[in-house]
C-alpha positions in Angstrom: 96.6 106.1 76.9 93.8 104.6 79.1 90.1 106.3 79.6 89.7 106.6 83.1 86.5 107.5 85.2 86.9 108.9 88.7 84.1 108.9 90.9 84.4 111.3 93.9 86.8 113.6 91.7 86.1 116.7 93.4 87.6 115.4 97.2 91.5 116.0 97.7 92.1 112.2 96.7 89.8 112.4 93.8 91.2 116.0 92.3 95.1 114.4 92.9 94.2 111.5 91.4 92.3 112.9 88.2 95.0 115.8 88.2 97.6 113.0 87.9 95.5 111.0 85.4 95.8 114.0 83.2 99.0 114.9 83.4 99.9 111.3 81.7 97.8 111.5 78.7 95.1 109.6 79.7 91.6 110.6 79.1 89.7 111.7 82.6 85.8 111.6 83.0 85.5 113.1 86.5 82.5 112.5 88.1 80.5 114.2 91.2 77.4 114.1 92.6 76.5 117.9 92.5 78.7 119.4 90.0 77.3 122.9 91.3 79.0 122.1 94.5 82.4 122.8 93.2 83.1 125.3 90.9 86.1 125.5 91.8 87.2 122.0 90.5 84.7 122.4 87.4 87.6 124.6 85.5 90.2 122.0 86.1 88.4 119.8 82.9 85.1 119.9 83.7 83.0 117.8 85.8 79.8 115.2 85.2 77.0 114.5 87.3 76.4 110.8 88.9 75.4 108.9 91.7 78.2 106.2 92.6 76.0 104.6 94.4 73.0 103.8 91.1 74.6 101.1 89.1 72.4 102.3 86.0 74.2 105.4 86.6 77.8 104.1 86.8 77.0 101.5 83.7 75.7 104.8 81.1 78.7 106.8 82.6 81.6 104.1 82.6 80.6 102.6 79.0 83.4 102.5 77.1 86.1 103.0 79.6 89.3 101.1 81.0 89.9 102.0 84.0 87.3 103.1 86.8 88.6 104.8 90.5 86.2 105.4 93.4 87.4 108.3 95.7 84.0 109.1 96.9 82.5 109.3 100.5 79.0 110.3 102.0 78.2 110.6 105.8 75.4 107.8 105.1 74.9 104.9 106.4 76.5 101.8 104.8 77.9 104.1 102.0 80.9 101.7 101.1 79.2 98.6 101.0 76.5 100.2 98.9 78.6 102.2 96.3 80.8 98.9 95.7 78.1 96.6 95.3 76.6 99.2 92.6 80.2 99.9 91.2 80.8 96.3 90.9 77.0 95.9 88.9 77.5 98.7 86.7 81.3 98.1 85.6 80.5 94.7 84.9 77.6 94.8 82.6 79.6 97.4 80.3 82.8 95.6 80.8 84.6 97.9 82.6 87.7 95.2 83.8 89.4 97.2 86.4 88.4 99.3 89.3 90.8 101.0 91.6 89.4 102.0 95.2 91.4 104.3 97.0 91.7 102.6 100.3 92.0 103.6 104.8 94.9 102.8 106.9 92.7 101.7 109.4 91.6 97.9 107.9 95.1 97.4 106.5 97.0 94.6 108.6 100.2 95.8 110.8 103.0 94.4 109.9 101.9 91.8 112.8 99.5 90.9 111.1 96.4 92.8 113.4 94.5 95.5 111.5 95.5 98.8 112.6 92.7 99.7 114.1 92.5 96.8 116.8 96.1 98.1 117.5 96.5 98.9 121.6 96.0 102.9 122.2 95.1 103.5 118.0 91.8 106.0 118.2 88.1 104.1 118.4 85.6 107.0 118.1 85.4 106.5 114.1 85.4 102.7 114.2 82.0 102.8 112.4 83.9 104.3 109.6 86.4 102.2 109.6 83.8 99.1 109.4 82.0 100.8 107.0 85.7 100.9 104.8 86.0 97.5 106.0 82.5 96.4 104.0 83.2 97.8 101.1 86.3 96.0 100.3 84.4 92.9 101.5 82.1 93.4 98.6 84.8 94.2 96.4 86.1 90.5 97.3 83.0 88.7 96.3 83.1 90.4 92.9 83.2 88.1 89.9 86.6 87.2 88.2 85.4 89.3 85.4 86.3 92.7 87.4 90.0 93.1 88.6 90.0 95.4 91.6 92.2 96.9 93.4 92.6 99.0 96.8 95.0 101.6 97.3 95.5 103.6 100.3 97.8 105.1 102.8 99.6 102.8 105.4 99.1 105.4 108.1 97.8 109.0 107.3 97.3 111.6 104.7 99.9 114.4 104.7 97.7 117.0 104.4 100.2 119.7 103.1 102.5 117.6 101.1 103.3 118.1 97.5 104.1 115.4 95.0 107.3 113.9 94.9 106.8 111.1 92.2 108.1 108.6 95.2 106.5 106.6 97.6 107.3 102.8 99.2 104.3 100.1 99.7 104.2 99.4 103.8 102.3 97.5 106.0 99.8 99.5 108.2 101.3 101.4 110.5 99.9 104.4 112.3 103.4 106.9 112.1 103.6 106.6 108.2 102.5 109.0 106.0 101.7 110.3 102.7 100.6 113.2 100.8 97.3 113.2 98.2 99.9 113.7 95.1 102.4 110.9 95.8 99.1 108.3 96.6 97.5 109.4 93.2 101.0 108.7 91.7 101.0 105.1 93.5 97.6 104.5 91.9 98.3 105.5 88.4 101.3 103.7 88.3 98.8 100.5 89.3 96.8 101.2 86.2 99.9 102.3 83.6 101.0 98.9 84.9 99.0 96.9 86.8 100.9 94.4 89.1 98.8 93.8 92.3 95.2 92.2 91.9 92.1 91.5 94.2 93.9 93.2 97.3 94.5 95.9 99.4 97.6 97.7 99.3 99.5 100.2 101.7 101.8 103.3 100.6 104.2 105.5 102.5 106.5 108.2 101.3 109.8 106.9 100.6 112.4 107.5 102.9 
């Protein structure tokens, strides 16, 4: 059994994600900015209050913990860039070694080799989001040796409505594939009951 803290718990990825966490044994310190915000989540196993992006905050939250997982997002400026850089301070000055980030289809290379979202016809008007994704991977890459990260995310889409399956394939970016909140959470947890990829950013699809 691992201790696991999930930033950005109370968003579909997060909830899947700290639902699944749970549902293995592991021991789940969910974390939100406004626990007040969602009661409904707070009787799932309660919720704690923090800023992801204050790497005091993270390093008195994350103490003593194995595993951290960012699933959070704020319609701020720079938000990525800014929550890994105070991820990557805060884990490593309690010793946190691993962080999984939970990852967009958008800045994952094709199977080309192009990222999807410099793909011919693939949609533009959120390509400020996507670079935003973009940096905070890039911040992620500059992180000492001392933290081994990890980015997990869809190859194409979310599924929206799908359930969990316990099955899933890892796929290059492509924009047709998809994948429901349940069977990514499943992808990441079996990432940190075993870890096998390091430093990179990975791509999952349901399996056919």
């Amino acid at each position: 059994m691992s201790s696991i803290i999930v930033f950005g718990a109370a968003g579909r990825a997060g909830r899947a994600i700290t639902a699944e966490a749970r549902l293995r044994g592991h021991r789940v310190t969910a974390v939100v900015r406004d626990p007040g915000a969602h009661p409904e989540t707070a009787t799932e196993g309660g919720l704690t209050a923090g800023d992801v992006t204050d790497p005091a905050v993270i390093a008195r939250l994350a103490a003593a913990h194995d595993v951290a997982v960012v699933a959070a997002y704020a319609p701020v400026p720079d938000f990525f860039a800014t929550a890994s850089a105070a991820l990557v301070e805060g884990l490593t000055s309690v010793g946190v070694p691993r962080l999984l980030s939970v990852g967009l289809a958008s800045v994952l290379p094709t199977a080309s080799g192009a990222l999807l979202m410099d793909t011919p016809g693939y949609p533009q008007e959120y390509r400020e989001f996507y670079l935003s994704h973009a940096a905070g991977t890039e911040v992620l890459r500059a992180a000492p040796d001392a933290l081994d990260w990890l980015v997990v995310g869809p190859s194409g889409d979310f599924d929206h409505q799908g359930t969990r399956t316990g099955r899933y394939s890892l796929a290059p970016a492509d924009a047709a594939d998809r994948i429901s909140y349940p069977d990514l959470a499943v992808a990441l947890l079996d990432e940190i009951d075993r870890p096998t990829h390091h430093r990179t950013h990975l791509g999952v699809r349901s399996a056919d």
